[in-house]
N, C-alpha and C positions, 0 to 999 in steps of 0.2 A: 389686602391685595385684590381675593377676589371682587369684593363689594365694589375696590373704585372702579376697575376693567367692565362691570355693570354698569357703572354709572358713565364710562366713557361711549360703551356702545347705546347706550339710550339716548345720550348728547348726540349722538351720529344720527342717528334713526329720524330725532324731532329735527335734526338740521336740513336733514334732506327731504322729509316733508313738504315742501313747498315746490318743490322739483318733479314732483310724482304726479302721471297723469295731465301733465299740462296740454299736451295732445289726447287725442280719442288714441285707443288701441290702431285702428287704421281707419282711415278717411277712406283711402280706395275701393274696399267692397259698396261702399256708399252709394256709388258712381261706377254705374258698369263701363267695363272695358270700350272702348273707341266714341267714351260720349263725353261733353263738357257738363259738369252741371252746377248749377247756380241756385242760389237762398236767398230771399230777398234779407232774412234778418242772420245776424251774426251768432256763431257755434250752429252749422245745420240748422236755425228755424227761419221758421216763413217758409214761405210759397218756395217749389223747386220748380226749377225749370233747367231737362236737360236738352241737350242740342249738341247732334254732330257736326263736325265741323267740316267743309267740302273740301272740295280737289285744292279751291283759287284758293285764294287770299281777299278779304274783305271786313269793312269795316262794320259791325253789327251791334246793336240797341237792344239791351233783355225785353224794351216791349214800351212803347208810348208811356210815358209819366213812370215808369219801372225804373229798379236799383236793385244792383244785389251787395250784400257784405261779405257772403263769404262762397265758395269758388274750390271744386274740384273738378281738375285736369286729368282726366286717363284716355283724352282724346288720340295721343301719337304724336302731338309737336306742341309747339312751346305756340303759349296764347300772351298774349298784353291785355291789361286791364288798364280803363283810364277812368278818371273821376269826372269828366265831365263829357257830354257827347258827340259826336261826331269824331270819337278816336282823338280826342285835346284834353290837355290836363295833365296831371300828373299820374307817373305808370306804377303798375308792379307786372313783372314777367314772370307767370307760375308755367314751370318745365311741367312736362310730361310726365305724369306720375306725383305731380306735388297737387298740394291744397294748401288753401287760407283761410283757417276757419272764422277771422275775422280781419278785413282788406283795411288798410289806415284810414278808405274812405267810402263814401255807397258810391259802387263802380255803376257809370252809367253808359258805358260802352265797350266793346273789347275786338280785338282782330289778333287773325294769325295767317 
């Protein structure tokens, strides 16, 4: 009895292995408070670049021939991400407080 109830919590433990750690502990310390910040390569690497975001609304490029993949928001409002420039393409909307450590595409423009 006891042996199998071992043998069923080990079956638990390796099942949920895949599940563990799939995110960083928190994205957000990453990314200080009231600022966007961007990685040109996916999970945090490559080049960061962070940037506040102003009062208006505006459509903005990480930077001539630049992409990023992945993207943390602790700016204060919800950004759009688009895959191709000038704000066209296809979006992802990362809220206030969210990241993506890897975006379905290299985002090469974003507005809020």
């Amino acid at each position: 009895m006891r042996k199998s109830s071992l043998l069923l919590v080990g079956a638990a433990l390796v099942a949920a292995l895949p599940f563990v750690a799939v995110q960083p502990a928190s994205a957000a310390p990453v990314c200080a408070k009231g600022k966007l910040c961007t990685w040109t390569g996916a999970n945090f690497s490559g080049t960061r670049h962070d940037r506040t975001t102003s009062a208006g609304h505006g459509c903005f490029a990480p930077g001539v021939g630049t992409s990023f993949r992945t993207i943390s928001n602790q700016s204060g409002r919800a950004v759009t991400v688009y895959s191709d420039t000038g704000c066209y393409g296809s979006t992802v909307v990362i809220k206030n407080g969210q990241y993506s450590e890897s975006l379905p595409f290299a985002a090469k423009s974003l507005s809020w």
